[in-house]
C-alpha positions, 0 to 999 in steps of 0.5 A, spaced: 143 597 745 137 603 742 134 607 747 128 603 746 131 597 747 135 601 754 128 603 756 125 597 757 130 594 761 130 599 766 121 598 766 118 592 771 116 586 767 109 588 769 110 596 767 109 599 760 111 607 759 106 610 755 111 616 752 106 622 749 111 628 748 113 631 742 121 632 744 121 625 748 118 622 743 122 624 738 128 621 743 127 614 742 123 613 734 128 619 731 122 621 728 120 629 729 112 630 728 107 633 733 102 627 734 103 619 736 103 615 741 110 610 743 108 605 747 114 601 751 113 594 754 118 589 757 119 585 750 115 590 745 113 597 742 109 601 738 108 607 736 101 609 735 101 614 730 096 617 725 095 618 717 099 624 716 105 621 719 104 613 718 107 613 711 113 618 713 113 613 720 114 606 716 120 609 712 124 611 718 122 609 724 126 602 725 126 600 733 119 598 735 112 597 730 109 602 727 101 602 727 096 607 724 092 609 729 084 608 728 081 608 735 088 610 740 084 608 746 081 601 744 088 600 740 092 602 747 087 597 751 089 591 745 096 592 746 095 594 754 092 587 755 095 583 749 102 584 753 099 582 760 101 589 763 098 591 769 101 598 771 102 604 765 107 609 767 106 616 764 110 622 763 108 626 769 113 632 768 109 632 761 103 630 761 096 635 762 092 633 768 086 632 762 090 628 758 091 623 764 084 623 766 082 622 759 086 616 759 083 613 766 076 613 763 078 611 756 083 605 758 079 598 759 081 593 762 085 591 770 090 595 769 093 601 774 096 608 772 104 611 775 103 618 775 108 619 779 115 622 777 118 615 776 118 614 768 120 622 767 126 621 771 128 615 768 128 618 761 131 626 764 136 621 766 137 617 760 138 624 756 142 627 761 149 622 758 149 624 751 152 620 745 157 622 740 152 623 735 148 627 739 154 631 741 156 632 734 150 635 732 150 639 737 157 642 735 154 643 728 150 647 730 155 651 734 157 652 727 152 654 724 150 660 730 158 662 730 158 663 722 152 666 724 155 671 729 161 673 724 156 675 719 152 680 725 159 683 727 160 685 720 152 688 719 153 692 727 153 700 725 151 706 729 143 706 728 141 699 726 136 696 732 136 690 737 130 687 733 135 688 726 141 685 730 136 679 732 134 678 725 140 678 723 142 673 726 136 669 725 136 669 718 142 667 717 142 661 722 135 659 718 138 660 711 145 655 713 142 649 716 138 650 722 132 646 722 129 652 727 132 656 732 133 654 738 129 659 742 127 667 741 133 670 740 136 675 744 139 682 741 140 688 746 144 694 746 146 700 751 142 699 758 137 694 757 143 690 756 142 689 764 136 685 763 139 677 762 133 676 758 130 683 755 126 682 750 129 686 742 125 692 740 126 698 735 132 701 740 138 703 736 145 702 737 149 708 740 157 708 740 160 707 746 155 701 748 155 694 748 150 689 744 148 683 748 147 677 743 143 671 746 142 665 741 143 658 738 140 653 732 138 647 731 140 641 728 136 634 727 133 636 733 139 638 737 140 645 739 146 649 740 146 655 746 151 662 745 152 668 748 157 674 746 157 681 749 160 686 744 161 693 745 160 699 738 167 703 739 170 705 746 167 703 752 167 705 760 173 702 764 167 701 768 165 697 763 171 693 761 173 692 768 167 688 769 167 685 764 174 682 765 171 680 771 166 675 767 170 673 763 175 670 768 169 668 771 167 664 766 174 661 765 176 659 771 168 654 770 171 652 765 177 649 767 173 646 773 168 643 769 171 636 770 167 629 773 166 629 779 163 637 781 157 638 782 153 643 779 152 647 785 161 647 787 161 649 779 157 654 780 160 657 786 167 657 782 165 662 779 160 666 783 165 667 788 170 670 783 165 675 781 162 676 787 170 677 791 170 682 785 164 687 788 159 684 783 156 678 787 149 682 787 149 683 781 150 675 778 142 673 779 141 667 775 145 660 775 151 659 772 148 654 767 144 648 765 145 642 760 143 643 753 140 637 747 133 635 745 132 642 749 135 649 750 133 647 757 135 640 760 137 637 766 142 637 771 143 645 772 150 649 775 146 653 780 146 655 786 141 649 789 143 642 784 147 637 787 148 633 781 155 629 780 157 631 773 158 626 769 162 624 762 158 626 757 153 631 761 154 637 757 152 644 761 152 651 759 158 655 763 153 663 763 156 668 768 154 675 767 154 682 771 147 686 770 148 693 772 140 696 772 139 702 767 147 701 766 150 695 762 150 687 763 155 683 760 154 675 759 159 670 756 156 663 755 160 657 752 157 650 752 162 644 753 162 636 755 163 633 761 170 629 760 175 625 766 179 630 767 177 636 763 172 639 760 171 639 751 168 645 749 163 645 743 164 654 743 170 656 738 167 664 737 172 669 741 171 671 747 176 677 749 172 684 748 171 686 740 170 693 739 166 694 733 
C-alpha cells in the first residue's frame, strides 16, 4: 500500500485532505518542490501543481493524477464537487491563518472546512513509523556526516575558528552526497560550549578545550542528526569526569530504547543518571526527538511525552552537561526502535578523542 493509498483510508468517505506543506507533500508524491497542491480523496487524488514543476511532476510522481494548475481554486471547487465531498480537512499544524481564509472565501460549493488538528495528526502519526527505505537513507546520510566528521578532526588545530570548523563540515557533507544540510551546524569551542546551541563566530580554538559539533545531512529529503564533544589536547579532570558521566548516560538510554518505553521513562534513564551524579541542573533540554523528513518530528524523549515507542520509531539519544562560562559536552546518537533492543544509525566513537 503507497502512503496515498494508507491515507485515504484513514479519510471519512465524505472527507477529502487538502495537503499544501512542502515536506508533507513531498511525503506522499515523492516529489521535492516549493509549491503545488496534493488533494486526497476516498477513491482519488491529485496533485495540483504549476508550470515549473508539471513536466518534472508527469515524470515522477506515480500514485495520484497530475494536473497544471491554471485557476487553484476554481480547479479545487471541480474536483471538491466532482468527488461528492462535503467536508476539507487541512493541515492545521501548517497552515497560516491567511492561507485558510483564502480557501473559505475562494472554495464554492456546500462544503465544510476541518481546521482542527485531525488531518495533522493523522499524517505526524503515519510518519512517525519509518520504512526501511526511509531508515536507509537516513543512515546514508550518517555516513556521509561521519566521513564528514573524520575529515574536521584531521582539519582541528590551535587557532582555527568556530565558524571554520562548521564550514569544514559543511562543505564536506555538500561536496559528498548531501542534497542540503539538515540544519545550521553547530561548532563551538572552550566555554561557549555551555550553550547547547550557540551560535559559531570567529573565536579561535585554544588548547586544553573542547570543540562541540552539532551537525547532520540530507539524503532524498531525509536527514541525519549528530553530535561529538572533542577536546584539543589535555583537558580538566573536571572535564573528563562529566564528560564520562555523559557518555554513560547516553549508554544506558541506548540500551533501554526498546518497544515499549515511553519517551518520558527513556528520558528519566538517563536523567537520573546524570542527575545522581551532581549535574541534574545542568541537563536542561530533552533527551531527544525523532528524526526523517524533518530534523525535528514526533515523538520526543523529554520530560513530558507520553508516547509508547514503537519498531521502527527513530529517536535521537542527546544527553548533555552545559556548565555556564566553563564547558558543555553533548553526545548525540540516533537509532531505531526494535522489540528488544534498539538499532543504532551512528557509527562515529564515542570515548573521549584528544586532538
Amino acid at each position: 500500500m503507497n502512503r496515498i493509498e494508507a491515507l485515504r483510508q484513514k479519510l471519512p468517505a465524505d472527507s477529502c485532505a487538502l495537503i499544501t506543506s512542502d515536506v508533507n507533500r513531498r511525503y506522499f508524491t515523492g516529489m521535492k518542490s516549493s509549491a503545488g497542491t496534493l488533494i486526497v480523496f476516498r477513491n482519488a487524488a491529485y496533485l495540483i501543481i504549476d508550470s515549473r514543476y508539471i513536466e518534472k511532476a508527469c515524470d515522477t510522481v506515480t500514485d495520484c493524477d497530475v494536473i497544471k494548475q491554471e485557476r487553484l481554486y476554481s480547479q479545487l471547487s471541480d474536483l471538491i464537487a466532482g468527488n461528492h465531498t462535503e467536508r476539507v480537512w487541512v493541515e492545521s499544524d501548517t497552515m497560516t491563518l491567511s492561507e485558510f481564509e483564502r480557501l473559505r472565501e475562494n472554495i464554492t460549493g456546500t462544503v465544510t472546512f476541518n481546521n482542527s488538528s485531525d488531518l495533522s495528526r493523522i499524517i505526524g502519526e503515519m510518519r512517525m513509523i519509518k520504512s526501511d527505505s526511509e531508515i536507509a537513507l537516513m543512515e546514508k546520510a550518517q555516513r556521509i556526516a561521519e566521513k564528514a566528521l573524520e575529515n574536521a578532526l584531521n582539519f582541528i588545530k590551535e587557532g582555527v575558528t568556530e565558524r571554520e570548523i562548521a564550514l569544514c563540515l559543511d562543505e564536506y557533507m555538500l561536496r559528498n552526497g548531501a542534497e542540503t544540510l539538515s540544519f545550521e551546524t553547530i561548532a563551538l569551542c572552550g566555554t561557549t560550549t555551555s550553550m547547547p546551541h550557540g551560535v559559531p563566530s570567529d573565536r579561535p580554538l585554544k588548547k586544553g578545550e573542547f570543540i562541540l559539533m552539532d551537525f547532520g545531512a540530507v539524503v532524498e529529503g531525509y536527514h541525519s542528526d549528530m553530535t561529538r564533544t572533542v577536546a584539543l589536547g589535555d583537558v580538566t579532570e573536571e572535564m573528563e569526569q562529566a564528560y564520562s558521566v555523559v557518555l554513560e548516560a547516553q549508554n544506558r538510554a541506548i540500551n533501554a530504547a526498546v518497544c515499549g518505553i515511553t519517551g518520558k521513562r527513556l528520558d528519566c534513564v538517563a536523567r537520573d543518571f546524570i542527575a545522581a551524579n551532581g549535574y541534574g541542573e545542568y541537563f536542561g533540554h530533552g533527551l531527544g526527538h525523532s528524526v526523517g523528513m524533518e530534523i525535528h518530528e514526533s515523538p520526543c524523549a523529554n520530560t513530558r511525552d507520553e508516547t509508547v515507542l514503537q519498531e521502527n520509531m527513530v529517536i535521537t539519544i542527546e544527553p548533555g552537561v552545559y556548565l555556564p562560562k566553563k564547558f558543555g559536552i553533548r553526545i548525540e546518537d540516533f537509532v531505531v526502535i526494535k522489540q528488544n533492543s534498539c538499532y543504532n544509525l551512528t557509527n562515529a566513537p564515542k570515548n573521549l578523542i584528544k586532538l
